[in-house]
C-alpha positions in Angstrom: 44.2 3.0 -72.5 47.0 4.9 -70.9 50.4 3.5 -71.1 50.9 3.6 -67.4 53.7 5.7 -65.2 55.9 3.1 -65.6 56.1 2.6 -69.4 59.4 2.5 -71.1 60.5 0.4 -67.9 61.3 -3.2 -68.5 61.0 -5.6 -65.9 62.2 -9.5 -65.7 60.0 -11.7 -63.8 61.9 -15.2 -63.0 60.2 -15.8 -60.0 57.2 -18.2 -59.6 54.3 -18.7 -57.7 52.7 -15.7 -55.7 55.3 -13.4 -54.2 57.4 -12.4 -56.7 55.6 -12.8 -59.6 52.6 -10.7 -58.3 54.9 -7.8 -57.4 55.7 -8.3 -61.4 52.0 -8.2 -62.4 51.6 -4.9 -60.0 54.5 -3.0 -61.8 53.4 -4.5 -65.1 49.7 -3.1 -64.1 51.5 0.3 -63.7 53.4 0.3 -67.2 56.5 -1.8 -67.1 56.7 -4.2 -69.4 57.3 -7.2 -67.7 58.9 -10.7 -69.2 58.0 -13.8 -67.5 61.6 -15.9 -68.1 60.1 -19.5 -67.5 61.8 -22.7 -68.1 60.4 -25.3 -70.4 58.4 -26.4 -67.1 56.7 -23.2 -66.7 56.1 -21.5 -63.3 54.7 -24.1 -60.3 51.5 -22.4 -60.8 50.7 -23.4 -64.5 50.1 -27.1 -62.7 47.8 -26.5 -59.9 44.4 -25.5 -59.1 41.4 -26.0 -61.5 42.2 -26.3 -65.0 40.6 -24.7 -68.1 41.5 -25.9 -71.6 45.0 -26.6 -70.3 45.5 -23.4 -68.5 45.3 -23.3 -64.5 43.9 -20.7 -62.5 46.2 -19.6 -60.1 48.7 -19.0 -62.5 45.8 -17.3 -64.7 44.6 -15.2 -61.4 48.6 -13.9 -60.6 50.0 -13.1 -64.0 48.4 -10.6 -66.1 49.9 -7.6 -68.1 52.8 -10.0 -68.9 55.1 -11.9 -71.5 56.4 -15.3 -71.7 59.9 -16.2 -72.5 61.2 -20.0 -72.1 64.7 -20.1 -71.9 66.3 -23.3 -70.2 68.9 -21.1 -68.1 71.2 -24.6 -67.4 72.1 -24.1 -71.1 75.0 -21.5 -72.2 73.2 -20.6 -75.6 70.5 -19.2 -73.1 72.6 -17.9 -70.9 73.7 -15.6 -73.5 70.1 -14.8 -74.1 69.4 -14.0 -70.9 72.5 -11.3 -70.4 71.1 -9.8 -73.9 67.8 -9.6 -72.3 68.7 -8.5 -68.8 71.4 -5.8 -70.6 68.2 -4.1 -72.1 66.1 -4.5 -68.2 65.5 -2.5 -65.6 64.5 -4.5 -62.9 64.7 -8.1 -62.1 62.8 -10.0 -59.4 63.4 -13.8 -58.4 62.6 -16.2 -55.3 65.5 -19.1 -57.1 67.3 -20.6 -54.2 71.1 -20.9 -53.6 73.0 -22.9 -55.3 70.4 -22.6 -58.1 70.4 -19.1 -58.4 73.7 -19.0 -59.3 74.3 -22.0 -61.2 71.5 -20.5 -63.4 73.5 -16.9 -63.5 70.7 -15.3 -61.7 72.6 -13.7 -58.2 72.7 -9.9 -58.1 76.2 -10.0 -58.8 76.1 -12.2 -62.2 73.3 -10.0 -62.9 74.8 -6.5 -62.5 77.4 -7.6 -64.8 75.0 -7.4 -67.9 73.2 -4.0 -66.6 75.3 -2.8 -63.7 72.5 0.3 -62.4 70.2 -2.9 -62.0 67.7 -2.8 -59.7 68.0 -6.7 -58.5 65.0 -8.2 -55.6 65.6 -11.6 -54.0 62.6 -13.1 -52.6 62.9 -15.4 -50.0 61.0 -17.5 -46.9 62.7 -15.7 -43.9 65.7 -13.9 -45.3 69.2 -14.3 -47.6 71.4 -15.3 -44.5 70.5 -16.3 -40.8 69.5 -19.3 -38.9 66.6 -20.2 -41.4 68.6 -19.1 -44.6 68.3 -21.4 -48.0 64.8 -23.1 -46.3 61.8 -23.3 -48.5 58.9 -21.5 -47.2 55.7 -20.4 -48.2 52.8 -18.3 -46.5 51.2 -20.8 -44.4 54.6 -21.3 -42.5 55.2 -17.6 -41.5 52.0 -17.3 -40.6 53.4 -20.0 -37.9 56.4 -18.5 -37.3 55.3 -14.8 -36.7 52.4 -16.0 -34.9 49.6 -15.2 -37.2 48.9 -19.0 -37.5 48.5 -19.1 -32.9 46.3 -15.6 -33.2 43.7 -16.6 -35.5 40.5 -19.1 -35.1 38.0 -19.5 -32.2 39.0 -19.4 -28.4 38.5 -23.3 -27.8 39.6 -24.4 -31.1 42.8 -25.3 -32.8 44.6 -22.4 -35.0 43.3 -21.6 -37.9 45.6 -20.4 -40.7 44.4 -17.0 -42.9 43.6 -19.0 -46.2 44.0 -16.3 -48.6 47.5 -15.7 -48.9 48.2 -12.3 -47.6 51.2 -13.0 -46.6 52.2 -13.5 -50.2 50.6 -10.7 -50.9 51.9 -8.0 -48.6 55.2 -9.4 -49.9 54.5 -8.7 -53.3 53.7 -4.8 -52.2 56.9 -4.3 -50.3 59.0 -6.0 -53.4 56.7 -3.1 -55.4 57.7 -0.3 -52.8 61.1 -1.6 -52.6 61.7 -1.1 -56.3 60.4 1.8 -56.5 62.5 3.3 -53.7 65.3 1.9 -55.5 64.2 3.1 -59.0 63.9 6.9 -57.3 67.7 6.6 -55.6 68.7 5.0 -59.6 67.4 8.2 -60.6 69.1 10.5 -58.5 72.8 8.9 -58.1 72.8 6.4 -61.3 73.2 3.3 -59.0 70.6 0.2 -58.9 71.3 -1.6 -55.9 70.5 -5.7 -54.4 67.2 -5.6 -52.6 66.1 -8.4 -50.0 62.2 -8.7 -49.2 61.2 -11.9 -47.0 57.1 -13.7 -46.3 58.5 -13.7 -42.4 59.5 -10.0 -42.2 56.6 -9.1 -44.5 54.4 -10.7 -41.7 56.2 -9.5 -39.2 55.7 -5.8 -40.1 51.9 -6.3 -40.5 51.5 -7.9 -36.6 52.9 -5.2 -35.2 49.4 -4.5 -33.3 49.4 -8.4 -32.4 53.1 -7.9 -31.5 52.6 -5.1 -29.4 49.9 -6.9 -27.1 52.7 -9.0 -25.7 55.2 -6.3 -25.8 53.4 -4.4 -23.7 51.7 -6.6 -21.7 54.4 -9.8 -21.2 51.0 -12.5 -22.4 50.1 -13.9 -25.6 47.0 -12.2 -27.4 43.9 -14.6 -27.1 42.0 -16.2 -30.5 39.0 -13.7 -30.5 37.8 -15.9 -33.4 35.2 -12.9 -35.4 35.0 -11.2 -31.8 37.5 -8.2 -31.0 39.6 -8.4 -28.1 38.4 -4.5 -27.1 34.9 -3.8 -27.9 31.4 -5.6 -28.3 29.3 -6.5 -30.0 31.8 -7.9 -33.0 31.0 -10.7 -34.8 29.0 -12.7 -37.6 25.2 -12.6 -37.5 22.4 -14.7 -39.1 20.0 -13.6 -41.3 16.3 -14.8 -41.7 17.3 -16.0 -45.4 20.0 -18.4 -44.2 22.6 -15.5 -44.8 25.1 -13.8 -42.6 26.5 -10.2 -41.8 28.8 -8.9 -40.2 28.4 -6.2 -37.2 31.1 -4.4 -35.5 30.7 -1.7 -32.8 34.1 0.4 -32.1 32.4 2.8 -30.3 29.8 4.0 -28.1 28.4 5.9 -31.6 28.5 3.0 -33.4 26.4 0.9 -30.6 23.7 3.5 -30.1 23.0 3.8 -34.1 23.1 -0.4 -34.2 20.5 -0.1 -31.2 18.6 2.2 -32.6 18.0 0.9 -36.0 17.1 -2.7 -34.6 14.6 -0.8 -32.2 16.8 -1.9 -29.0 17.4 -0.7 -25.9 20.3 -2.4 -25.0 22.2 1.0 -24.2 19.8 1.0 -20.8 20.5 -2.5 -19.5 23.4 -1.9 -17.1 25.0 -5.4 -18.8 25.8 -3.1 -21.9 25.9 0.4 -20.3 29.6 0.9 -21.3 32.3 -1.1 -24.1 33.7 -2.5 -20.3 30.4 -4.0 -19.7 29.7 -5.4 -23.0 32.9 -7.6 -23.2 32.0 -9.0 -19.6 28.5 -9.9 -20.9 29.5 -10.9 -24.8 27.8 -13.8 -24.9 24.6 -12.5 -24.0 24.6 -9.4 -26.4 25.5 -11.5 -29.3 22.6 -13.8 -28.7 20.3 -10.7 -27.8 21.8 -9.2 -31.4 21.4 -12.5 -33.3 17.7 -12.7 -32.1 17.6 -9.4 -34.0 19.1 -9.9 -37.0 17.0 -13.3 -37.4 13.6 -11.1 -37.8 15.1 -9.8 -41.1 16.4 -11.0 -44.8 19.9 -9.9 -45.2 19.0 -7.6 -48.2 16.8 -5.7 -46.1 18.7 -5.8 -42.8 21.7 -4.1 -44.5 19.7 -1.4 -46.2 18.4 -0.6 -42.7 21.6 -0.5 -40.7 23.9 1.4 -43.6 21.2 3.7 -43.2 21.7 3.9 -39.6 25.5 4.2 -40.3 26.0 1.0 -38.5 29.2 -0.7 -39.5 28.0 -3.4 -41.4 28.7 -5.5 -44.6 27.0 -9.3 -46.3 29.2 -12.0 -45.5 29.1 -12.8 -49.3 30.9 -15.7 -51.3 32.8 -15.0 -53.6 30.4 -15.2 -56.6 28.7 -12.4 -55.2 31.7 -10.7 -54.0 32.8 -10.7 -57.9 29.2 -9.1 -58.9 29.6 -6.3 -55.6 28.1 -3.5 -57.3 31.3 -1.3 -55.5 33.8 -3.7 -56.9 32.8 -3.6 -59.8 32.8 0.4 -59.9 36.3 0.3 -58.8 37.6 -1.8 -61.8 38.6 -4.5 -59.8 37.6 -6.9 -62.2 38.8 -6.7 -65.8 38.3 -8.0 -69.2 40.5 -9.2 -70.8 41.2 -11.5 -74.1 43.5 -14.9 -73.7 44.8 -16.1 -76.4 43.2 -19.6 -75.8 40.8 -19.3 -73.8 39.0 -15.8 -75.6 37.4 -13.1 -73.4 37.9 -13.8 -69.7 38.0 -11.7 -66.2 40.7 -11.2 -63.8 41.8 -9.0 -61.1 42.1 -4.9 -61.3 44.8 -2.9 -60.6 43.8 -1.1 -56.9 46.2 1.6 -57.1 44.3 4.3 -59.4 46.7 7.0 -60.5 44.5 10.1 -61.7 47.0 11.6 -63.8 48.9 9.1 -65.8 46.6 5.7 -64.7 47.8 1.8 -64.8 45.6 -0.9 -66.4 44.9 -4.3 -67.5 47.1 -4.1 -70.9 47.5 -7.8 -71.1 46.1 -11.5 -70.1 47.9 -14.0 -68.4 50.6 -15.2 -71.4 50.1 -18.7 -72.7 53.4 -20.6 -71.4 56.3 -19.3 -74.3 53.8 -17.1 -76.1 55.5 -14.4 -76.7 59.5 -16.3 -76.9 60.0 -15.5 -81.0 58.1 -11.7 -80.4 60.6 -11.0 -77.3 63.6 -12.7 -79.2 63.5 -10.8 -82.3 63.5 -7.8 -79.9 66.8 -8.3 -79.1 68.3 -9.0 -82.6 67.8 -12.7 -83.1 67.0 -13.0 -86.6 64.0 -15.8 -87.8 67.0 -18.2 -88.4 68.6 -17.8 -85.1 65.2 -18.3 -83.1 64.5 -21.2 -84.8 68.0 -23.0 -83.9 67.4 -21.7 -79.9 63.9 -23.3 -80.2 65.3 -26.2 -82.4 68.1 -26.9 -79.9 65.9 -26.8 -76.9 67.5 -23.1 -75.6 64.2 -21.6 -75.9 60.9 -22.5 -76.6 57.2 -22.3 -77.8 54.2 -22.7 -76.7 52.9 -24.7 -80.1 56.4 -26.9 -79.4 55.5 -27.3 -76.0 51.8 -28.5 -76.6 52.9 -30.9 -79.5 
């Protein structure tokens, strides 16, 4: 397997949950060698969510193509660890909160000390300063405060929030461009530089279409639920089997090839002539497509509209989304071996690099796995580890289990 573009780069993660630590896992997927600093505790997400022989799955989904280091940063022994560790690191990545973050020598300033070119990312809810500075936050409340949260769900429902966490997620991608961008200005001038990355701007950025309704128009966009606010039909359809797809009809094309391959002829009933029409009479073309869709099995409905090139696709769950013959192709699921639980699967790297490609290197680290490897590294001898796990500065994960 290929290296990655970014090898030779070290990166420290000390963030935890989603944000920061799966901007980490990206540049890790792309080469850098990334150490998970955790405390004795372990990042929140080693102690929620389903558990498999002691090991959780979020924090098994998030975290691959890392190492783990426990150093308890409130001690001074490990606070000398840490500037030996951060002296030899590129890049370092936290969401720690004031007065924390600098009671634990972790602000960008306490930092650059040790490695002064470092390229240093705060993480945070809604910014570093402000009105709604030093708040916790996590993805479900910007999606309130940007109004995701107001935008999404049925018309004559309550909100309903986006359950996977893309807010989280887009967050992790700018942190990833963000250091990047800082890496290439490192490059050119020899200066790292403090970089800021918030969930609310994140979201933010990403409504700008939803923003823009209201800036243009003065009124809040509506709740469309899986309906589009400008064209019809648009929406989730029933199957004879019990299963669903979805249909979507951006333009006039699109409509006569869905006609057409349900052996409609919807485009001459004046209700439908034109996308105007079709929104004023929504209701009665999603039950006149519905009534369609019913005479089929999903399977075969899908076969007939792709060929059609209708915009189509299964409303699948996600076992069948991780067995999507496409997915699959793309290497969006990888194997990998854990060194408790054995051969397991997780997540792909989506960026695919032709030239000098990224990969899955690494599974999720068992919580201190690699603390005596990563030690030694620096130029702690066997003797000197075993004081700094002895004394409680650092520590295992067979110390931590027993």
């Amino acid at each position: 397997m290929s290296p990655g573009p970014l090898a030779g780069l070290r990166v420290l993660d000390l963030a935890t949950m989603l944000a920061g630590p799966y901007a980490a896992t990206l540049l890790g997927d792309l080469g850098a060698d990334v150490v998970k600093v955790e405390s004795h505790y372990g990042d929140d997400s080693r102690h929620l969510g389903p558990e498999r022989a002691g090991e959780r799955s979020p924090f098994l989904s998030l975290n691959r193509n890392k190492r783990s280091l426990v150093l308890d940063l409130r001690r001074e022994d490990a606070r000398a660890v840490f500037a030996r560790l951060a002296a030899a690191s590129d890049v370092l990545i936290t969401n720690v909160r004031e007065p924390a973050l600098s009671r634990l020598g972790l602000a960008y300033e306490q930092v650059r000390a040790h490695r002064p070119d470092v390229v240093w990312v705060g993480v945070t809810a809604f910014g570093p300063d402000g009105p709604y500075a030093g708040r916790p936050g996590i993805d479900f409340l910007a999606q309130g405060y940007a109004g995701l949260l107001a935008m999404n769900g049925e018309t004559d429902r309550e909100p309903v929030r986006v359950t996977v966490p893309m807010v989280d997620v887009l967050t992790s991608t700018l942190v990833v461009t963000g250091v990047l961008t800082a890496l290439r200005v490192r490059d050119a001038t020899g200066r790292g530089q403090q970089i800021d990355v918030s969930l609310l701007d994140a979201l933010t950025h990403a409504m700008a279409s939803g923003l823009g309704y209201t800036l243009a128009t003065g009124e809040a966009p509506p709740r469309t639920g899986n309906r589009s606010q400008y064209f019809a039909p648009s929406g989730v359809y029933p199957t004879r089997d019990g299963k669903r797809i979805v249909v979507t009809c951006p333009s006039e094309k699109f409509f006569q090839n869905l006609a057409a391959a349900l052996d409609a002829d919807w485009p001459r009933d004046p209700r439908f002539a034109t996308i105007a029409d079709r929104l004023r009479h929504e209701d009665a073309l999603d039950e006149a497509v519905a009534a369609r869709t019913r005479a089929f099995d999903r399977a075969a409905l899908l076969a007939r509209l792709i060929a059609a090139d209708v915009l189509t696709a299964p409303v699948n769950e996600v076992p069948e989304a991780l067995h999507d013959p496409q997915i699959r192709h793309n290497g969006m699921i990888a194997r990998v071996a854990h060194a408790t639980l054995g051969a397991m699967e997780v997540t792909g790297l989506p960026i695919k690099l032709h030239g000098t490609p990224g990969g899955v290197r690494l599974a999720p680290p068992v919580h201190g796995q690699h603390t005596d490897e990563i030690l030694a590294e620096l130029g702690y001898d066997p003797d000197a580890i075993a004081a700094l796990v002895r004394d409680g500065a650092a520590g295992r994960e067979r110390e931590r289990a027993s």
